[in-house]
C-alpha positions in Angstrom: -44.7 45.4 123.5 -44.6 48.5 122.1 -42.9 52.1 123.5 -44.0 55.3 121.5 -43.0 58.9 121.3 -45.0 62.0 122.5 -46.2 61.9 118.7 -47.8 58.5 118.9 -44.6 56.8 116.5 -43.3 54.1 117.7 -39.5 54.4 118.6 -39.2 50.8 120.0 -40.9 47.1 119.4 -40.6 44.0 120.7 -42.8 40.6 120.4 -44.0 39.0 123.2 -41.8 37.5 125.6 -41.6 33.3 125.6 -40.3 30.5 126.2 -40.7 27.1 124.6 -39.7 23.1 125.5 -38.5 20.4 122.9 -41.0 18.1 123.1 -41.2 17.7 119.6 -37.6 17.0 119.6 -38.5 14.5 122.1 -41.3 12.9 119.7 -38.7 12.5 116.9 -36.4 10.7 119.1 -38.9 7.8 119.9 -39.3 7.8 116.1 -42.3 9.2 116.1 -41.6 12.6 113.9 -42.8 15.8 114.7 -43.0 16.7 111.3 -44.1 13.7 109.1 -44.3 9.6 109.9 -46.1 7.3 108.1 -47.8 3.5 108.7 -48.9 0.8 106.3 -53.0 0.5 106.2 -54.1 -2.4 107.7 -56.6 -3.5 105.4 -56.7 -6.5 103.4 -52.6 -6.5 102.9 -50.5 -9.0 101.4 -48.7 -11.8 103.2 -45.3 -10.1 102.5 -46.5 -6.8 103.7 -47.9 -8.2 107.3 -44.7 -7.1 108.7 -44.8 -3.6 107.9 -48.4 -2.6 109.0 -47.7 -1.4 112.0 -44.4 -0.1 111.6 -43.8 3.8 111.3 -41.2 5.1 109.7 -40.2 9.3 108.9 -42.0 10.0 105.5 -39.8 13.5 105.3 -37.5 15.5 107.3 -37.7 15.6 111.1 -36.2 19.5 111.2 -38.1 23.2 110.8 -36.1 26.0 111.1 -34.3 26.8 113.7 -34.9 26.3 117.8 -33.5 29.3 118.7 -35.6 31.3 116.4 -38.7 29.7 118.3 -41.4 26.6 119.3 -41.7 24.1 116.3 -43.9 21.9 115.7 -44.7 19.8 118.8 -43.1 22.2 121.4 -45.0 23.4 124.0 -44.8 27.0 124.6 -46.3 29.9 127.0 -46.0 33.7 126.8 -44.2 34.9 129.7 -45.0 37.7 132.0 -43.6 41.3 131.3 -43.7 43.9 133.9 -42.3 47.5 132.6 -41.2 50.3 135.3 -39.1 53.9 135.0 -35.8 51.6 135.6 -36.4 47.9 134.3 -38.2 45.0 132.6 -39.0 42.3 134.2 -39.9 39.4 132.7 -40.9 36.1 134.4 -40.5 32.3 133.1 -44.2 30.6 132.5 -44.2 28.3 136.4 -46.2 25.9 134.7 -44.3 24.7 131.6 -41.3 24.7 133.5 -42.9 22.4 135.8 -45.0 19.8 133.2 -41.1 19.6 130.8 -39.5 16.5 131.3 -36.3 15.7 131.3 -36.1 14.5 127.7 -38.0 17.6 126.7 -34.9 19.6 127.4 -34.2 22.5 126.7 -35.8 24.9 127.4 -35.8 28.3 125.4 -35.8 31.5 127.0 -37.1 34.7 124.5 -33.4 34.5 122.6 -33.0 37.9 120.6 -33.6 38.3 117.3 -31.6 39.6 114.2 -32.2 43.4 113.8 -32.4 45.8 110.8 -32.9 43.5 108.1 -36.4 42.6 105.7 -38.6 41.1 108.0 -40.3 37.3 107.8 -42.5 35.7 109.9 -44.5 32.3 109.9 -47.8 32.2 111.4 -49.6 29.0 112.5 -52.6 28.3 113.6 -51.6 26.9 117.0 -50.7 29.7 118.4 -46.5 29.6 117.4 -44.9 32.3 115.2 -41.6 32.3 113.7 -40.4 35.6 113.3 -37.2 36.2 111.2 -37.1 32.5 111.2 -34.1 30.3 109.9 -34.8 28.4 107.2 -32.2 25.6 108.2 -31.3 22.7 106.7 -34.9 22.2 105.3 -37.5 25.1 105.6 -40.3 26.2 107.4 -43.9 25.1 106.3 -46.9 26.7 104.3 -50.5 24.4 104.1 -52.7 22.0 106.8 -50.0 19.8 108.4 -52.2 16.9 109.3 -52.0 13.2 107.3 -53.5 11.7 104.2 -53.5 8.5 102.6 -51.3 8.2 99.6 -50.5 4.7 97.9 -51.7 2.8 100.7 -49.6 4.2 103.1 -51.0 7.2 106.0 -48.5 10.2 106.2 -48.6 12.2 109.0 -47.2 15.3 109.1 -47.0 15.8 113.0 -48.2 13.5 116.0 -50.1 16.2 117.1 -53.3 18.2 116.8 -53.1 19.5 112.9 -52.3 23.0 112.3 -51.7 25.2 109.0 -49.3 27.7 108.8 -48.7 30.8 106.4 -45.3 32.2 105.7 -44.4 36.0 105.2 -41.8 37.8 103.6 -41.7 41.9 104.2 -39.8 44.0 101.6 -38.2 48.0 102.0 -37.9 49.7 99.0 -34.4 51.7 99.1 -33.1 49.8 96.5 -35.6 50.6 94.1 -35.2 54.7 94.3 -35.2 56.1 91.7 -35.9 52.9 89.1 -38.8 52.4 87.1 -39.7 48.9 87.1 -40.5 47.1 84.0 -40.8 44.0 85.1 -40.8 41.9 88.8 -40.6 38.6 89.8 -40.6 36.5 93.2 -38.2 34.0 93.8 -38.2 31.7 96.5 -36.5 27.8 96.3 -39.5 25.0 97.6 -37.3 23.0 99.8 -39.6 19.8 100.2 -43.5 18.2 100.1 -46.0 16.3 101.2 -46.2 14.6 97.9 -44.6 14.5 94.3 -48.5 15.4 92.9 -48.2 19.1 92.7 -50.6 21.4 94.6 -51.5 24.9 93.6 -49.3 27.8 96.3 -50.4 31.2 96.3 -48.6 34.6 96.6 -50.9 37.5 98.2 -49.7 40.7 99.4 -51.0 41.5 102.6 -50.9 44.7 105.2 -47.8 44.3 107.0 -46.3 42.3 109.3 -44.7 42.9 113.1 -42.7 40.6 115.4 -45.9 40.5 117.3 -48.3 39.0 114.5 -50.3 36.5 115.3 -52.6 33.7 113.4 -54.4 34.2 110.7 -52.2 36.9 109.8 -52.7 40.6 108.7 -55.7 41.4 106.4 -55.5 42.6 102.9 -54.4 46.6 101.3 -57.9 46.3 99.6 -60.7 48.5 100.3 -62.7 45.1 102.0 -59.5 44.0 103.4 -59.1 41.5 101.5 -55.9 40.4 100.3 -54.4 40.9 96.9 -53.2 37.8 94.7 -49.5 38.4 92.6 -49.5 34.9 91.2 -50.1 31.4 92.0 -48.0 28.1 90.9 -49.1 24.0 90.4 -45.6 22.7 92.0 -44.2 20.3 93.8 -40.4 19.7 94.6 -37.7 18.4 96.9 -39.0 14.9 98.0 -35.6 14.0 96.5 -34.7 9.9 96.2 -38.2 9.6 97.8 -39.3 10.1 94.0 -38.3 8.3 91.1 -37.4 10.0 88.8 -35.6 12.3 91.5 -37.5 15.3 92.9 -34.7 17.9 94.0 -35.7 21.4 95.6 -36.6 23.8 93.5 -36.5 27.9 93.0 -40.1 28.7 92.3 -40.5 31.7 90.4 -44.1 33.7 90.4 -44.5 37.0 87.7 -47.1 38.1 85.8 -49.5 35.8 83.8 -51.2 38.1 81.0 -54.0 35.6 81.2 -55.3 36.2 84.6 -56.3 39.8 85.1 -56.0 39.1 89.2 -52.5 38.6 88.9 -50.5 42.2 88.9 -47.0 41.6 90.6 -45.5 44.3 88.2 -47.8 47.2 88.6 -47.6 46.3 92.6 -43.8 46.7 92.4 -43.8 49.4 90.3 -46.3 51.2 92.4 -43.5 50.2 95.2 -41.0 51.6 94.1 -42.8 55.3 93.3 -43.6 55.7 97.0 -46.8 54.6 97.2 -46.6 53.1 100.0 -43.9 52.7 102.4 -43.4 48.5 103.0 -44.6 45.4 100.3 -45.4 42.2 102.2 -46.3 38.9 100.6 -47.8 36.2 101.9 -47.3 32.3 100.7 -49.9 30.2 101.6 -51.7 26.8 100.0 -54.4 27.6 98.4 -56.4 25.0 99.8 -55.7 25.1 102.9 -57.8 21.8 104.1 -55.9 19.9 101.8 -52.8 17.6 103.9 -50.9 17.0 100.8 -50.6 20.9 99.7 -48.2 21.1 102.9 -44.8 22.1 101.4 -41.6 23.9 103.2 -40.1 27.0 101.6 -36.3 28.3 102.6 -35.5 31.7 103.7 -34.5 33.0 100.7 -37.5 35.1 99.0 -36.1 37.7 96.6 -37.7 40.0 94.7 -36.3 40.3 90.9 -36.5 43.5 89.3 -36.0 44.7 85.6 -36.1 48.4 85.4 -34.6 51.4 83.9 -33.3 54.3 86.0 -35.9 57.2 86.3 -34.5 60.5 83.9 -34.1 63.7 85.7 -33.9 67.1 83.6 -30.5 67.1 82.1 -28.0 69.2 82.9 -24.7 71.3 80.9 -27.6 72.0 77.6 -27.0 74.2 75.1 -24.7 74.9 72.1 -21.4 72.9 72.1 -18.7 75.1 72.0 -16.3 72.4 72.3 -15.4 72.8 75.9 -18.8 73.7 77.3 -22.1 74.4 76.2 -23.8 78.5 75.9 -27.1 78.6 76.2 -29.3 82.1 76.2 -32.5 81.8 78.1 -34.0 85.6 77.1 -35.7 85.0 73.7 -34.9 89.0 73.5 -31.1 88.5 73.8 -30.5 84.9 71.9 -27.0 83.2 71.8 -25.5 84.4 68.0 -24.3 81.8 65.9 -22.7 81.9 62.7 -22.6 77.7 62.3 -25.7 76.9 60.4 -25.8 73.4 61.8 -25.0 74.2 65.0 -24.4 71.2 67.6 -26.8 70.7 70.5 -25.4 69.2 73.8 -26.9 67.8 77.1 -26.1 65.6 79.7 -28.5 63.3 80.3 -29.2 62.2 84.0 -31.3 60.0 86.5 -33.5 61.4 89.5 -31.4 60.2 93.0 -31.1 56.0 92.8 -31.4 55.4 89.3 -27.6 55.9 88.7 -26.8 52.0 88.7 -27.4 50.9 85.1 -28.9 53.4 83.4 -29.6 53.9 80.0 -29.9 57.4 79.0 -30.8 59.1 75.7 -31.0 63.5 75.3 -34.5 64.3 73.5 -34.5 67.7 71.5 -37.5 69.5 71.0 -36.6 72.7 68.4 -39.0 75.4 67.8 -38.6 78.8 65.5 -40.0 81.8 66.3 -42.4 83.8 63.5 -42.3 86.8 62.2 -45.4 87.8 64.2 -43.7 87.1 67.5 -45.3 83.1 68.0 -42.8 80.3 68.0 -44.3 76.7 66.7 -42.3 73.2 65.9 -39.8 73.9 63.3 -40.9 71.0 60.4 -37.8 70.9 58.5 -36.2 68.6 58.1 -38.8 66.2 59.2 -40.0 66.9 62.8 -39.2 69.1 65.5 -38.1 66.3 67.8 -34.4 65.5 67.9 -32.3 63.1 69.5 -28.8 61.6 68.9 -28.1 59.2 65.9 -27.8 56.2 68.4 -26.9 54.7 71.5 -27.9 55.6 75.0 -25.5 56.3 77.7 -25.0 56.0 81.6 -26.0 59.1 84.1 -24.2 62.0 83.3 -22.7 61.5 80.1 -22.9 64.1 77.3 -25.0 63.8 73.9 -24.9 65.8 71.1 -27.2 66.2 68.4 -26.3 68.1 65.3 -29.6 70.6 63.5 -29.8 73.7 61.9 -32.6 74.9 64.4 -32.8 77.7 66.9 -34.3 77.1 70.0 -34.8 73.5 72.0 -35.3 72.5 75.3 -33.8 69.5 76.5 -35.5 66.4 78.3 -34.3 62.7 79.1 -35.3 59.6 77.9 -34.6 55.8 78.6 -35.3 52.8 77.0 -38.9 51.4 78.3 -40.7 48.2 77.3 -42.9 51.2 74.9 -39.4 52.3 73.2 -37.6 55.7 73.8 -39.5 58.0 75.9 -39.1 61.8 77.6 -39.3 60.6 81.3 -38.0 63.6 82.6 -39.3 67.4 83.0 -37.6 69.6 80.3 -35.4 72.3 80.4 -35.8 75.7 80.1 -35.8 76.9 76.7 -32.6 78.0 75.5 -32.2 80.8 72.7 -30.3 80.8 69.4 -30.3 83.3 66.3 -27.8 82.8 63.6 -25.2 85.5 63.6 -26.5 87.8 60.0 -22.6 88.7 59.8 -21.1 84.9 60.1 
């Protein structure tokens, strides 16, 4: 449901309205798991095994997220009726599931509210469910085909059910990247179980974005075809735990940049992210075979986005010739600043466009030019170029630099240290005007 302005923006959101039962709460507590159980093969065992063959046992944990964020696997769940007038909502609890729950299927959830202003998550399934701004709990919500496979002689199920395969989505604002150039991006998220110790190949793909009404198979790709746009893929497998020998614990899975597959572009994605290019940067974890059983694997809540950048230079500001408690700076080539020092000191504060404050690494950038005797003003070569900058160091937003030559005019710019070396990132400065004083 959706309630918009006279403009067409929408000013309010919600997802559908629903409710859900516990039946697979109810499945795990006849030990039969809603989430993974698994039985001996009966074919051709040994006598010592004979016992075992029909016994079923939880191959994993029997928990996904949170109830009260909404159905997991093995609930049974309706979309209930909203009526909207000038006054009220109304909505209206689905008869029928009310009526086909049974007592151990209790409870029942009711649309519970969910956590507002924060990055947004969702995970999609194929049976209908959606998670939005799940819970990760005590052990994850699920990416892949939950369904069984037969691994060491044993069958694994991952739910009692019909199989399903679900896609998990993390939704990112930029406001803490204004004003950064990124150098470098990475996406973090810790793999808190699956299906098997043999790893399976996860893949991250940014996507259009996501709503609290999104519903299976998701939202398309930013491409011009739609389709969606692969940031990196990884061959993992962790948190089985004991179940392993050696021990498999969870594990923070880390996707960036390989330089050997041109598809893969996390950086430029995040970098074009944080410029303003567009307004939201949604990623998408999925198997990437999703009709493989034992690529099924949870993820926490947890997704972060790692960033190495430099704050963005802005022009600087207090330029011009040091006088030792400020700096004078002429900017009529016709009426220059006289000085009588010969090796006059140049001074600028370097700063960052609005956001880049935080950490940055700042460096002035000289440019001195001299004007001819026939009016025309070109690079002043002595002593080597006409491009100065301070001995060393760089320093935070709004610190002064100072740069001592013999020149007479020089706009002023800012760098900062990039991945390239020191650059001018920033617009210059007007040009300032300097003559040395004939009588000093």
């Amino acid at each position: 449901m959706e309630a918009r302005d006279g403009n067409g923006q929408v000013v309010f959101r919600s997802p559908s309205a629903r409710m859900w039962n516990s039946a697979g709460d109810s499945a795990a507590s006849e030990g039969l798991s809603a989430q993974t159980v698994g039985s001996r093969l009966a074919t051709q065992p040994r006598q010592e095994e004979t016992s075992r063959d029909a016994e079923k046992f939880p191959a994993g944990p029997t928990e996904e997220g949170d109830p009260l964020a909404g159905p997991g696997a093995g609930d049974e769940a309706a979309v209930m009726d909203t009526k909207v007038t000038e006054d009220t909502v109304v909505v209206t609890p689905d008869a029928a599931l009310i009526q086909k729950t049974t007592g151990d299927e209790l409870p029942l959830y009711i649309d519970p509210p969910v956590e507002l202003n924060e990055s947004e998550r969702t995970v999609l399934s194929s049976d209908g469910d959606s998670f939005y701004n799940f819970s990760g709990g005590d052990n994850g919500m699920s990416v892949g085909r939950c369904a069984s496979a037969v691994i060491g002689g044993y069958i694994y199920y991952c739910t009692t059910g019909s199989a399903y395969t679900n896609r998990m989505y993390f939704e990112f604002k930029p406001d803490k990247l204004k004003g950064k150039h990124v150098l470098d991006a990475e996406f973090r998220v810790t793999e808190t179980w699956s299906f098997s110790r043999d790893a399976r190949w996860v893949d991250l793909e940014r996507t259009n974005e996501i709503t609290k009404t999104s519903t299976w198979p998701g939202p398309k790709g930013p491409r011009a075809d739609k389709s969606w746009d692969q940031m990196g893929d990884k061959y993992v497998s962790a948190g089985r735990g004991s179940a392993c020998d050696p021990s498999q614990p969870r594990a923070e899975i880390r996707f960036k940049d390989n330089g050997e597959e041109a598809d893969e572009n996390l950086t430029p994605t995040v970098k074009a992210f944080a410029d303003g290019k567009f307004s939201k940067l949604t990623l998408m974890l999925k198997a990437k075979d999703e009709s493989d059983p034992i690529a099924w694997k949870r993820f926490d809540d947890d997704a972060v986005l790692v960033v190495t950048y430099v704050g963005k230079p802005a022009v600087p500001t207090e330029y011009g010739l040091e006088t030792g408690t400020g700096q004078v700076c002429s900017k009529s080539a016709s009426a220059p600043t006289m000085w009588s020092d010969p090796t006059p000191n140049l001074a600028a504060t370097p700063q960052t466009v609005s956001g880049g404050e935080s950490g940055a690494s700042l460096r002035a950038y000289f440019d001195i030019d001299v004007k001819n005797s026939d009016g025309s003003w070109v690079d002043a070569a002595q002593p080597s170029s006409s491009s100065l900058s301070p001995p060393a160091g760089y320093v935070g937003d709004g610190v002064d630099q100072n740069s001592a030559t013999p020149y007479t005019r020089e706009p002023g710019c800012t760098g900062a240290p990039t991945s390239t070396g020191p650059a001018c990132g920033s617009p210059r400065t007007p040009w300032p005007d300097t003559a040395p004083d004939p009588g000093g």
